[in-house]
C-alpha positions as a Markdown table, in Angstrom:
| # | Residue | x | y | z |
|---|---|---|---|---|
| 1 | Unk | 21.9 | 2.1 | 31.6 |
| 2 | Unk | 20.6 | 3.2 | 28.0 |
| 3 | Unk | 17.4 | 5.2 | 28.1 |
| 4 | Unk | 16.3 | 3.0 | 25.3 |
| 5 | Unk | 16.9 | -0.2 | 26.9 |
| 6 | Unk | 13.3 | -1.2 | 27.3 |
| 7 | Unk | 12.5 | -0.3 | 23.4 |
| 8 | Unk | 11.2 | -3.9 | 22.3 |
| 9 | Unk | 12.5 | -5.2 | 18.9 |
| 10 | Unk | 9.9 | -4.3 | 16.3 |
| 11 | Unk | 9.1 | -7.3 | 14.0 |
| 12 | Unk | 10.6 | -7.0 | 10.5 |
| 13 | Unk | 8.0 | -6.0 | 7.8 |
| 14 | Unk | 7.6 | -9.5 | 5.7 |
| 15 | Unk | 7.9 | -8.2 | 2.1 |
| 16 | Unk | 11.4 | -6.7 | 3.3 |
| 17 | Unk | 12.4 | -9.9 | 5.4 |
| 18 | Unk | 11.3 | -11.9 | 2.2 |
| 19 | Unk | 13.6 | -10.3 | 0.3 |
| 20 | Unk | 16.9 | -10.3 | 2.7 |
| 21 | Unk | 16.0 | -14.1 | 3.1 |
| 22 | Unk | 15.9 | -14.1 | -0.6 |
| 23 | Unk | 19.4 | -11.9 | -1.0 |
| 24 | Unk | 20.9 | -14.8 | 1.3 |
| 25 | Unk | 19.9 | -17.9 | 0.0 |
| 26 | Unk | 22.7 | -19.2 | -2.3 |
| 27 | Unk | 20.3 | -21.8 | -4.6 |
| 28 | Unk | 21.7 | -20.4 | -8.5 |
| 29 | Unk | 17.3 | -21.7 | -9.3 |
| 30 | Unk | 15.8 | -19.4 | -6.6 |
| 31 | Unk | 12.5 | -16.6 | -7.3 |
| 32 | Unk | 11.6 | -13.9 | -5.7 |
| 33 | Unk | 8.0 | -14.0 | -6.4 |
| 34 | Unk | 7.6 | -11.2 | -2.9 |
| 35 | Unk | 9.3 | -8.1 | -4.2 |
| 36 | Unk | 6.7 | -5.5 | -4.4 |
| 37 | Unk | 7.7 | -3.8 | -7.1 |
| 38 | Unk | 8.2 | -4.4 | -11.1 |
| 39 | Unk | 10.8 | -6.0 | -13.0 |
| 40 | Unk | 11.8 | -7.4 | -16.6 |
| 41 | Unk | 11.8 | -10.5 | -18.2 |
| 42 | Unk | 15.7 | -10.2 | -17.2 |
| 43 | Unk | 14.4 | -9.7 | -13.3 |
| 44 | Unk | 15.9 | -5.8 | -13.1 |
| 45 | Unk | 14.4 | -2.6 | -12.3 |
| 46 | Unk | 13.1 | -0.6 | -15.2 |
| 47 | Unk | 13.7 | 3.4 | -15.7 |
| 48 | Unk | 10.8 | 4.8 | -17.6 |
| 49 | Unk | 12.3 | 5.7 | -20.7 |
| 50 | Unk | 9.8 | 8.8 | -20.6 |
| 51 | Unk | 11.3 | 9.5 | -17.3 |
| 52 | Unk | 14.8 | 9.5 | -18.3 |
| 53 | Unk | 14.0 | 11.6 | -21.0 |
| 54 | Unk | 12.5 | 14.2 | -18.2 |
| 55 | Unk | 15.0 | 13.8 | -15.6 |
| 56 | Unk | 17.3 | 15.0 | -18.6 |
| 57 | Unk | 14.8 | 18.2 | -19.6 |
| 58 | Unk | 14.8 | 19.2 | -15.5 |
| 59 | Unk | 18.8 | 19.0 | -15.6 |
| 60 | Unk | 18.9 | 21.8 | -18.1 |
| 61 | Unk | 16.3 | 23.9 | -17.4 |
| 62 | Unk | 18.1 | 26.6 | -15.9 |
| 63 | Unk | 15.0 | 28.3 | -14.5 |
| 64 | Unk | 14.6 | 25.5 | -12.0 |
| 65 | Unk | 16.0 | 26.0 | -8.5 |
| 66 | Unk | 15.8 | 24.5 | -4.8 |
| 67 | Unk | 13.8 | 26.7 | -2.7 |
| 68 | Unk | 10.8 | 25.3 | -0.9 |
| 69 | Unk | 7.2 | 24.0 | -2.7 |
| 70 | Unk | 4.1 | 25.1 | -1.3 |
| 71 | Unk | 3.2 | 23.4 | 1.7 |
| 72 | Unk | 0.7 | 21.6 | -0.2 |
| 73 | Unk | 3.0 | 21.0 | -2.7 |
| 74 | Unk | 4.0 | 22.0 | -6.7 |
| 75 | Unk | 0.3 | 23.0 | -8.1 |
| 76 | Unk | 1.2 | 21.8 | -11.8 |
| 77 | Unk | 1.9 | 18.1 | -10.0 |
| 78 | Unk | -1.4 | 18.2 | -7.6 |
| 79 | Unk | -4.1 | 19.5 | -10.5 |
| 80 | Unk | -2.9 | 16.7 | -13.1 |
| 81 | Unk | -2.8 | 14.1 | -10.9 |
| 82 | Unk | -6.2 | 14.9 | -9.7 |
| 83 | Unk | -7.0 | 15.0 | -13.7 |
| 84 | Unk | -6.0 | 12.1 | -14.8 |
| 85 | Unk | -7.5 | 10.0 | -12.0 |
| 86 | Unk | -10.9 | 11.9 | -12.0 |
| 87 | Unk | -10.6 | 12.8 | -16.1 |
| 88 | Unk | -10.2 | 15.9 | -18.1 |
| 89 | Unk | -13.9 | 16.7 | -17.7 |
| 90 | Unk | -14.7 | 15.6 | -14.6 |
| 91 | Unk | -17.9 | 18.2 | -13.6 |
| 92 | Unk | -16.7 | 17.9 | -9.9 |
| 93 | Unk | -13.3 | 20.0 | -11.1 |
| 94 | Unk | -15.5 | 22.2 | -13.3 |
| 95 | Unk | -17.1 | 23.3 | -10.6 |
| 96 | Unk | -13.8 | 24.2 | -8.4 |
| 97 | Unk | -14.5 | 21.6 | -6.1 |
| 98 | Unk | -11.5 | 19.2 | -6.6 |
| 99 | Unk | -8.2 | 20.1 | -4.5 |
| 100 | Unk | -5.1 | 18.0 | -3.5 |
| 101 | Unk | -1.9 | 17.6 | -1.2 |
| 102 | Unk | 1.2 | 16.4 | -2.6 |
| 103 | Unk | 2.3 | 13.8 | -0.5 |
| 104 | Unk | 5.1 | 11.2 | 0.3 |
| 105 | Unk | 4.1 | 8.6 | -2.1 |
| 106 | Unk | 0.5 | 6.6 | -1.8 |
| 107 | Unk | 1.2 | 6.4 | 2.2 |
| 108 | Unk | 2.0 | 9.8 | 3.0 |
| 109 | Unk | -1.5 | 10.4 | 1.0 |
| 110 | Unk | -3.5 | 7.6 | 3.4 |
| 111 | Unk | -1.7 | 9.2 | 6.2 |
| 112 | Unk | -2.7 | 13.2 | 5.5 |
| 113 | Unk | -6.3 | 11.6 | 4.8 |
| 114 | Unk | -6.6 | 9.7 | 8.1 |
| 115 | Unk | -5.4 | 12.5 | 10.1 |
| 116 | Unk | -7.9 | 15.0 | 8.9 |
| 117 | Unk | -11.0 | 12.1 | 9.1 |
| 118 | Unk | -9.6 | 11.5 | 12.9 |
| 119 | Unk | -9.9 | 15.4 | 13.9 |
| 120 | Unk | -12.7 | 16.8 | 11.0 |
| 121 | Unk | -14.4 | 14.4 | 9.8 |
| 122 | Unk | -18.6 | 15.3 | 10.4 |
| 123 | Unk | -17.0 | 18.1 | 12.9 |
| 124 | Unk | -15.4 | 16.2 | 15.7 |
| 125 | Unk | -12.8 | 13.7 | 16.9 |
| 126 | Unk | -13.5 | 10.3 | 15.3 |
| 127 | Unk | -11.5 | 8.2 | 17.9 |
| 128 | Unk | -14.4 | 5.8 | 17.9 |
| 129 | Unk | -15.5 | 6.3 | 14.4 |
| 130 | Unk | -15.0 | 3.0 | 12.5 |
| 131 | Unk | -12.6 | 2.4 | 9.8 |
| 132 | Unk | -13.5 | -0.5 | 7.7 |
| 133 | Unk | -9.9 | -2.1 | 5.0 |
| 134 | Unk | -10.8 | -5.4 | 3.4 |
| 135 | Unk | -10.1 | -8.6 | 4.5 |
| 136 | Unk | -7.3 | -9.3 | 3.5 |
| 137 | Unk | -5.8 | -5.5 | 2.2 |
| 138 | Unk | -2.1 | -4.2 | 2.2 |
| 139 | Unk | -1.1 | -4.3 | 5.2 |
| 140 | Unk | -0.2 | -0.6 | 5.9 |
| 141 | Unk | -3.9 | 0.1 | 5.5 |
| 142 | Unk | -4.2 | -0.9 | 9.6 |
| 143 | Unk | -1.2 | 0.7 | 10.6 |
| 144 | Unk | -1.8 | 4.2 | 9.0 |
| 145 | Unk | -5.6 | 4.7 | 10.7 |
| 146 | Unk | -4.6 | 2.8 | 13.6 |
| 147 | Unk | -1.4 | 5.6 | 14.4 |
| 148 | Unk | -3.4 | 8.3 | 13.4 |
| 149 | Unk | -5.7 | 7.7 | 16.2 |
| 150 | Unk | -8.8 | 5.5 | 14.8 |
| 151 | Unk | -9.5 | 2.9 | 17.7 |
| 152 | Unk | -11.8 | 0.8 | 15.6 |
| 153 | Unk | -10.1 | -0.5 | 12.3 |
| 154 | Unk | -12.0 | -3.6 | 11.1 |
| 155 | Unk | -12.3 | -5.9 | 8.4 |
| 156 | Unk | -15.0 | -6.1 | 5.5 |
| 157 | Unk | -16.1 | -9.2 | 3.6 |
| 158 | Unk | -14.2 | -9.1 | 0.5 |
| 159 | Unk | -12.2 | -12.5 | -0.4 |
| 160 | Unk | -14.1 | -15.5 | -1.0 |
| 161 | Unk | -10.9 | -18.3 | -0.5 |
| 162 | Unk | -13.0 | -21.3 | -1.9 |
| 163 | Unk | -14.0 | -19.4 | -5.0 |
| 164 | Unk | -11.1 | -17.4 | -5.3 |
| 165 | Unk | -12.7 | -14.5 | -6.1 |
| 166 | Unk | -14.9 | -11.3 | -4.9 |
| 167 | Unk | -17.6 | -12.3 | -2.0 |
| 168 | Unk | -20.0 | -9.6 | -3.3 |
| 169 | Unk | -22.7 | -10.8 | -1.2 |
| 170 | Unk | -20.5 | -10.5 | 2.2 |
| 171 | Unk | -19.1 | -7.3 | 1.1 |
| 172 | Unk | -22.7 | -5.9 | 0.7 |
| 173 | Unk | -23.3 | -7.3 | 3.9 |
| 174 | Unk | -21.0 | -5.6 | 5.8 |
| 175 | Unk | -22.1 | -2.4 | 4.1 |
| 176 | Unk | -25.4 | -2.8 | 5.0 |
| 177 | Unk | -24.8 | -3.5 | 8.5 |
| 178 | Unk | -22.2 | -1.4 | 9.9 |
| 179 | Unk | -22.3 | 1.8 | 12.0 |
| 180 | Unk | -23.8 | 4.9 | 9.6 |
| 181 | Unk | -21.0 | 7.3 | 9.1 |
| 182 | Unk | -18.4 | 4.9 | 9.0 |
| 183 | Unk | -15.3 | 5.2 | 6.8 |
| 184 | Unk | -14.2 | 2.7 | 4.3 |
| 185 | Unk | -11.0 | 1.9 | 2.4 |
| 186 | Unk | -11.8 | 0.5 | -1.3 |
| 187 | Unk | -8.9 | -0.1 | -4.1 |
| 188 | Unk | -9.6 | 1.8 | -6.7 |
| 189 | Unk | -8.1 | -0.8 | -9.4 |
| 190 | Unk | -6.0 | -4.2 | -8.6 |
| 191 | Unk | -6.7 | -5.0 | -5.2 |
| 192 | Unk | -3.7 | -6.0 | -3.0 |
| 193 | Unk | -3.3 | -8.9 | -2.2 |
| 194 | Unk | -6.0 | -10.6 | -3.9 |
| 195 | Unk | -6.2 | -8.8 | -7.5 |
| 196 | Unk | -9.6 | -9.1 | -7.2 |
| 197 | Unk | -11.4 | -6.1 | -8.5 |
| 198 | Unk | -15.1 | -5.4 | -8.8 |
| 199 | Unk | -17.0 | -5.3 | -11.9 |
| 200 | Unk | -18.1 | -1.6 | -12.9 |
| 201 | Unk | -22.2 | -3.3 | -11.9 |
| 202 | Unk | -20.3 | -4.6 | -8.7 |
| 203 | Unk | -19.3 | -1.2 | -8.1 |
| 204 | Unk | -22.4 | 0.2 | -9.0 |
| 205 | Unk | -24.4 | -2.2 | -6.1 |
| 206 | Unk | -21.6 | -0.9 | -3.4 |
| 207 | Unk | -21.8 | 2.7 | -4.2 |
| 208 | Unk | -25.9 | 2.5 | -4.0 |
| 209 | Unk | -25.5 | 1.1 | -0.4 |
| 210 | Unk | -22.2 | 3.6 | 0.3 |
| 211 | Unk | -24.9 | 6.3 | -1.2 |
| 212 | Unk | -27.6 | 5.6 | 1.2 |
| 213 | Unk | -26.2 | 5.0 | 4.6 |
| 214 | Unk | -23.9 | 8.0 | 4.3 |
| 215 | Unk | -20.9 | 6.0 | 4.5 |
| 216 | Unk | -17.2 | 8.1 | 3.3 |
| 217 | Unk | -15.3 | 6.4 | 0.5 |
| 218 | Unk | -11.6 | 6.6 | 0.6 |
| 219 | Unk | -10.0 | 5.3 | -2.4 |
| 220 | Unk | -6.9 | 4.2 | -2.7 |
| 221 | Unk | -5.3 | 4.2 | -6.0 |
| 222 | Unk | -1.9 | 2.8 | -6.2 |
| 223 | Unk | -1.9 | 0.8 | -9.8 |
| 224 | Unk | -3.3 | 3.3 | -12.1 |
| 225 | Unk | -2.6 | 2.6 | -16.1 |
| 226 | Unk | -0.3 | -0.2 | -14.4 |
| 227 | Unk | -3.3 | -2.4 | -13.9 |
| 228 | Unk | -4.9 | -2.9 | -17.2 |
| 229 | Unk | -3.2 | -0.6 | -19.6 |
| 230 | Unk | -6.1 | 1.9 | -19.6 |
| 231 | Unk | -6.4 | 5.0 | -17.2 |
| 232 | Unk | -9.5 | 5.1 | -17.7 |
| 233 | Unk | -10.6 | 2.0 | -16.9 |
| 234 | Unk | -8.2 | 1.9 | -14.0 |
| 235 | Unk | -10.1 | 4.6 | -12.7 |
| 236 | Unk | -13.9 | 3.8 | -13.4 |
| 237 | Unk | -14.3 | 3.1 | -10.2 |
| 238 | Unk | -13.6 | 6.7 | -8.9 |
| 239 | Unk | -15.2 | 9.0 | -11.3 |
| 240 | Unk | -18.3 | 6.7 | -10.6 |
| 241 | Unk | -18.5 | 7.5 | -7.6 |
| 242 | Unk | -18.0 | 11.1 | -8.4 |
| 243 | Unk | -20.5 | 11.7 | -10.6 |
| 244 | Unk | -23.5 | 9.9 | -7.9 |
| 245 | Unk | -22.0 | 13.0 | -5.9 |
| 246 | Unk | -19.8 | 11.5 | -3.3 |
| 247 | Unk | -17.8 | 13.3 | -1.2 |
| 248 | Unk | -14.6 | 11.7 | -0.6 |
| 249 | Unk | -10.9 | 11.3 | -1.1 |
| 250 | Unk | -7.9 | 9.4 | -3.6 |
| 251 | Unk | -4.6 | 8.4 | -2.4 |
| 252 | Unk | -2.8 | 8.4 | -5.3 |
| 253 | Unk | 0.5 | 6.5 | -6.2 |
| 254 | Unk | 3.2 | 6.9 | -8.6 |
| 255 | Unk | 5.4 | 4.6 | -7.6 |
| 256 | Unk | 4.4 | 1.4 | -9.7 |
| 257 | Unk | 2.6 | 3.8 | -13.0 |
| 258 | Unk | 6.0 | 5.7 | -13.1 |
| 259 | Unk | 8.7 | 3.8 | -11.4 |
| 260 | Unk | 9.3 | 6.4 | -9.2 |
| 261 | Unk | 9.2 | 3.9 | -6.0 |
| 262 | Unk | 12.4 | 5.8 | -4.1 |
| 263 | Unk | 11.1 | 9.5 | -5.5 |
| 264 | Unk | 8.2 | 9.3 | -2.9 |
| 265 | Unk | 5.2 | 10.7 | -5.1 |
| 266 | Unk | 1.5 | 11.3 | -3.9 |
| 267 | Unk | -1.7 | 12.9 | -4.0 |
| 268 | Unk | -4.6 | 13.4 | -2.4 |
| 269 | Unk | -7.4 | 13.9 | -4.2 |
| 270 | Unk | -10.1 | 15.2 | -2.6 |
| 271 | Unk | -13.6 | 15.8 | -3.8 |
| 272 | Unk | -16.0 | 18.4 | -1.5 |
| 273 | Unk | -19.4 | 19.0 | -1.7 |
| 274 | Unk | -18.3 | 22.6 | -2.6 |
| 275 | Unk | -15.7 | 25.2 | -3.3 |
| 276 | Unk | -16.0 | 26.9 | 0.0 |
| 277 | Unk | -16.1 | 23.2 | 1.9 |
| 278 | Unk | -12.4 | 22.2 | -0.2 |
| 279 | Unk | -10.9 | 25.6 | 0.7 |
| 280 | Unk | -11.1 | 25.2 | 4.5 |
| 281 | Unk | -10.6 | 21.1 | 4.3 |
| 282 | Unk | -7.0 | 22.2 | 2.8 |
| 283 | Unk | -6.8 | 24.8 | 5.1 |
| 284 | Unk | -6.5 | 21.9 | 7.5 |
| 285 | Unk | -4.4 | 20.0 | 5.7 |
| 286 | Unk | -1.8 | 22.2 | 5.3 |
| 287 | Unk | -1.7 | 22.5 | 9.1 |
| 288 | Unk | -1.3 | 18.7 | 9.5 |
| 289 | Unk | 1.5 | 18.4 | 6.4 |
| 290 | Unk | 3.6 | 21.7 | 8.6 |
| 291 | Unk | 3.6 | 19.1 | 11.2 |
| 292 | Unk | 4.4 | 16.0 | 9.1 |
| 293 | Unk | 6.8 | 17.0 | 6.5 |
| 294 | Unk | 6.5 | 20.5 | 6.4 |
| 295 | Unk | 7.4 | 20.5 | 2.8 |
| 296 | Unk | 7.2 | 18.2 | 0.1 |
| 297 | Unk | 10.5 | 16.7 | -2.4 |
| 298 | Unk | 10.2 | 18.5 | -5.6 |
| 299 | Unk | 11.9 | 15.8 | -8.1 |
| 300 | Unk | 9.7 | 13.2 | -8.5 |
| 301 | Unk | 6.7 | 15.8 | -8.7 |
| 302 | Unk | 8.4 | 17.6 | -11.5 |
| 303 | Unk | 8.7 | 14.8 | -13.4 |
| 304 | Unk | 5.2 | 13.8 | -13.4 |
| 305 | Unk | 4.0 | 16.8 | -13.7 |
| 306 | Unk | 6.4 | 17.7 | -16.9 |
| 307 | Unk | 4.7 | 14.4 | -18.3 |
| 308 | Unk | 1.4 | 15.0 | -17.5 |
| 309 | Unk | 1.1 | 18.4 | -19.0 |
| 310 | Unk | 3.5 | 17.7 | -22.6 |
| 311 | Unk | 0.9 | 15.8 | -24.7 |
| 312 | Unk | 3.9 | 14.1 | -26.7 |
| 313 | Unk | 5.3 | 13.1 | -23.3 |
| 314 | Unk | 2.1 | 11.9 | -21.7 |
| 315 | Unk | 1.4 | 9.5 | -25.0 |
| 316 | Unk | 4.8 | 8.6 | -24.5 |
| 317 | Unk | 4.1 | 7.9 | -20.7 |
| 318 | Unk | 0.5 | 6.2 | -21.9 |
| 319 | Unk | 3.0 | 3.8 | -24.4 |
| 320 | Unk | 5.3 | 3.1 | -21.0 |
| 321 | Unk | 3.0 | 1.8 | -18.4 |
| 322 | Unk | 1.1 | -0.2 | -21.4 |
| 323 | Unk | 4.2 | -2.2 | -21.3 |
| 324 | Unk | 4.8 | -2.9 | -17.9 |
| 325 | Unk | 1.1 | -4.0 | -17.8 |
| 326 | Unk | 1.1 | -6.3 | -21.0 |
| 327 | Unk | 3.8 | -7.9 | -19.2 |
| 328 | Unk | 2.3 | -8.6 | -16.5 |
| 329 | Unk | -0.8 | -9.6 | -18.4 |
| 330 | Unk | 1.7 | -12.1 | -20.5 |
| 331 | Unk | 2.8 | -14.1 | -17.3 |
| 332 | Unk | -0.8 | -14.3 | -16.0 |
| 333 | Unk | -2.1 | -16.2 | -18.9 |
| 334 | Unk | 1.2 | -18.3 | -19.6 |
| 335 | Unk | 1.1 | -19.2 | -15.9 |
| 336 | Unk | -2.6 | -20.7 | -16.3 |
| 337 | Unk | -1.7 | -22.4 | -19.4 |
| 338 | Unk | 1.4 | -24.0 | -18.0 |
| 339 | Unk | -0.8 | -24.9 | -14.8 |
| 340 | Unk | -3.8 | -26.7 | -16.3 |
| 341 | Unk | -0.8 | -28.4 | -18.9 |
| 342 | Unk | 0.8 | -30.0 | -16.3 |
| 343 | Unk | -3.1 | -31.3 | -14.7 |
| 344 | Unk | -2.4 | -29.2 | -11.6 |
| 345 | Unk | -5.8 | -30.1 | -9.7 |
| 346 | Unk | -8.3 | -27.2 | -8.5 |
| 347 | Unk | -9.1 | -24.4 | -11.0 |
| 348 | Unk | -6.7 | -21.8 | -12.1 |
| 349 | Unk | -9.1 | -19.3 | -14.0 |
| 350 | Unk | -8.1 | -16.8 | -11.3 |
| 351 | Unk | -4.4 | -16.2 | -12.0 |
| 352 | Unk | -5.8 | -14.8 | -15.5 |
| 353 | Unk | -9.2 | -13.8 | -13.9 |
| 354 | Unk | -7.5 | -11.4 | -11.3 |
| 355 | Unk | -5.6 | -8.1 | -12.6 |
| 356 | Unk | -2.9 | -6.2 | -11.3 |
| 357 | Unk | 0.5 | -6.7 | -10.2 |
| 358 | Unk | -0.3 | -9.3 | -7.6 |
| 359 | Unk | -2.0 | -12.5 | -7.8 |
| 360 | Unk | -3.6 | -14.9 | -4.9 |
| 361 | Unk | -2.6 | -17.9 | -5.7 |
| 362 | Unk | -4.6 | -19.9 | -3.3 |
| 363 | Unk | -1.7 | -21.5 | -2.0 |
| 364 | Unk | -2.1 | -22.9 | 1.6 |
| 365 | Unk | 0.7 | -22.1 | 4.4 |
| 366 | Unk | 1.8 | -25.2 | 4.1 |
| 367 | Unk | 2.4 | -25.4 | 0.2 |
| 368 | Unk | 4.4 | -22.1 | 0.9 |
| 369 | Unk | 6.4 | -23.0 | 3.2 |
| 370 | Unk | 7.3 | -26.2 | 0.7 |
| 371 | Unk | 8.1 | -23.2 | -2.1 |
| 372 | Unk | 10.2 | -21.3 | -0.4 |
| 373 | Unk | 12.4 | -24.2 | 1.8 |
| 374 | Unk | 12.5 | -26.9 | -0.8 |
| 375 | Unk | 12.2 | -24.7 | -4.4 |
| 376 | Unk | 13.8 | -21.5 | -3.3 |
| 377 | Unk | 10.4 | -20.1 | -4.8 |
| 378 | Unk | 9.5 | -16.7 | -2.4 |
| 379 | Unk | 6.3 | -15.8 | -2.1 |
| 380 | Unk | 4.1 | -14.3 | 1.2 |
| 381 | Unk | 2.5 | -16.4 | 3.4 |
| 382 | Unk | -0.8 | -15.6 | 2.4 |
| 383 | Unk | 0.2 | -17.3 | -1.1 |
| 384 | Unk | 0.9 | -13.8 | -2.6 |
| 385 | Unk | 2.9 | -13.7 | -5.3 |
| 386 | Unk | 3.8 | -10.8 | -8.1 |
| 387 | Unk | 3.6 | -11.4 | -11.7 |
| 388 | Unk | 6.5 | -9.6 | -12.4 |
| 389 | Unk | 8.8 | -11.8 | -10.4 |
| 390 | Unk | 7.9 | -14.1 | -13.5 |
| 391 | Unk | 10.3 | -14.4 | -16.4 |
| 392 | Unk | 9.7 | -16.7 | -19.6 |
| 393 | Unk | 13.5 | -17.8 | -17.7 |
| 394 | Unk | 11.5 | -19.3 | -14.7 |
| 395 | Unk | 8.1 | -19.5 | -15.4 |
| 396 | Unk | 8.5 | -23.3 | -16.0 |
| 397 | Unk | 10.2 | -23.8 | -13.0 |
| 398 | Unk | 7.5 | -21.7 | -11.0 |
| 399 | Unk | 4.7 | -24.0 | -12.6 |
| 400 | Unk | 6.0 | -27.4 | -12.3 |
| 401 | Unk | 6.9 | -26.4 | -8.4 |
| 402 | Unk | 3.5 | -24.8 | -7.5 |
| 403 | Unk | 2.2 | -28.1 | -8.9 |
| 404 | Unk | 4.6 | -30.7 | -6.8 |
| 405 | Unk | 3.4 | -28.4 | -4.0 |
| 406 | Unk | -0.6 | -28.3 | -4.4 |
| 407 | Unk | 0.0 | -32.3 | -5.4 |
| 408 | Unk | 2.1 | -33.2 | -2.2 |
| 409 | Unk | 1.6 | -30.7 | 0.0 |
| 410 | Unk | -1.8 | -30.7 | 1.5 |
């Protein structure tokens, strides 16, 4: 008898099952409108051309070898991407209060982060401390707090379904009445699933209450540049909360802002109170990432960090992710127009309202399962979908289905 014979089948994560479902069906009109990651107008994979042009600089520099990175990873790689999420003048880094990890991509970041909250965070194991994600969020946001130990993960108030946009005044709500001390999980820019971001006085309202019940903000910032076409804007959000004196940290992506999705790239940013404060929190953390991954991929760091720190090739960079984003920002507003052409009932002011990659499209179970059995149209089945599976190829197809669906499907 196998000693794993009583290892239960795991259920198969939905974006991934989406796509082999998608990979399988033979229909010559289907759309993956699931994939979680960007594509063309021709529905392939896009290389940074800034990245090629790095990959190629790191091939011949012949000082460049393969021993091990720092535990906490290749410093050039963890102090810009700290920069460019909390800005080149950020006081907080002035003041040699700023640190970082380099970590497996945005999860490897959330994981480092919710392992040190579960045994440090106010001094003792947080077991029962509550972890508050939005309702809905990426769904990896519960697993990561729930394996490092956390017992409590809830929901907050976040997604108003009927309408379709932020429920400030739940949101608030929840602030205001949960446990003092808890830990909460905002999106720093393009919430996922919803797209549903907060306005910077929105922001303001939440970091007041965050402010005065002692509550710790973890960001996490997967969509940086990618978003809107800014970095700045993108990250508003954070350096607000920065400069009302938060302590707190920033799981950073570069997945989506750099096409790096199979380089694994992180950071976690973290922000102490003071210098003495971030030099024993990494102290920790370096302990935790021994035990984790004991040391960190180089490749995708370099490349970053090569961009980051070469003005020509950061502008370059800059010029890169502001075309992935227009894109994005194209199919949102010909989507809408397409929609209220063809008299699609209900409101569709979200689909351009919402930013990001991903868009709710308010889409009932139902209606999805009509897209995906009778249009070959895949989408989640919270109605999910991402922009970039759009193509000025299918978008007419996409809009005339979503509205034989919302018209026949109830």
């Amino acid at each position: 008898m196998s000693v794993f014979c009583e290892v239960p089948q795991a259920t198969p994560v939905a974006v991934f099952k989406l796509t082999q479902d998608f990979n399988n069906d033979q229909c010559p009109r289907k759309v993956n409108l699931g994939v979680g990651a960007y594509r063309t107008d021709e529905s392939k994979p896009w290389v940074l051309p800034v990245v090629k042009k790095v990959e190629k600089l790191i091939v011949h520099d012949d000082t460049l070898n393969h021993e091990y990175l720092p535990i906490l990873g290749l410093p050039e790689f963890r102090s810009s991407a700290s920069k460019i999420v909390l800005g080149d003048d950020s006081p907080a880094i002035g003041e040699n209060r700023v640190g970082a990890v380099q970590c497996l991509g945005g999860t490897g970041a959330l994981k480092i982060g919710a392992e040190f909250l579960r045994r440090f965070y106010n001094g003792s194991n947080n077991t029962k401390t509550p972890v508050y994600v939005s309702a809905p969020t990426w769904e990896n946001h519960n697993a990561v707090f729930s394996n490092a130990g956390f017992e409590d993960v809830r929901p907050y108030k976040y997604w108003d379904a009927e309408k379709r946009g932020l429920d400030l005044a739940g949101f608030l709500g929840d602030l205001e009445s949960c446990p003092g001390g808890s830990i909460f999980v905002l999106h720093a820019c393009a919430h996922n699933p919803t797209g549903t971001d907060p306005t910077p006085e929105q922001w303001k309202r939440i970091a007041d209450v965050m402010k005065r019940r002692k509550l710790f903000v973890f960001f996490d910032s997967a969509y940086q540049g990618f978003a809107s076409g800014s970095l700045d804007k993108d990250a508003w959000a954070v350096r607000y909360f920065v400069s009302m004196g938060f302590e707190l940290f920033c799981a950073q992506s570069f997945s989506k802002n750099f096409g790096l999705y199979n380089e694994r790239v992180g950071n976690l940013t973290v922000v102490a109170r003071d210098a003495d404060n971030l030099k024993r929190t990494l102290s920790q953390m370096e302990k935790i990432v021994r035990t984790t991954w004991s040391n960190p991929p180089s490749q995708g760091a370099r490349v970053v960090a090569v961009t980051l720190n070469s003005p020509q090739l950061f502008a370059e960079w800059k010029d890169n992710v502001k075309t992935m984003a227009d894109r994005v920002l194209l199919m949102r507003a010909q989507l809408k127009e397409k929609l209220q052409s063809l008299g699609t009932p209900g409101t569709w002011d979200h689909i351009t309202d919402q930013i990001g990659m991903f868009s709710f499209t308010g889409l009932n179970p139902k209606q999805v399962e009509f897209m995906v059995k009778e249009k070959h149209i895949y989408l989640m089945a919270s109605g999910r979908i991402n922009m970039c599976g759009l193509t000025t190829k299918n978008i007419d197809y996409v809009a005339a289905s979503i509205h034989e669906a919302v018209t026949t499907v109830q």
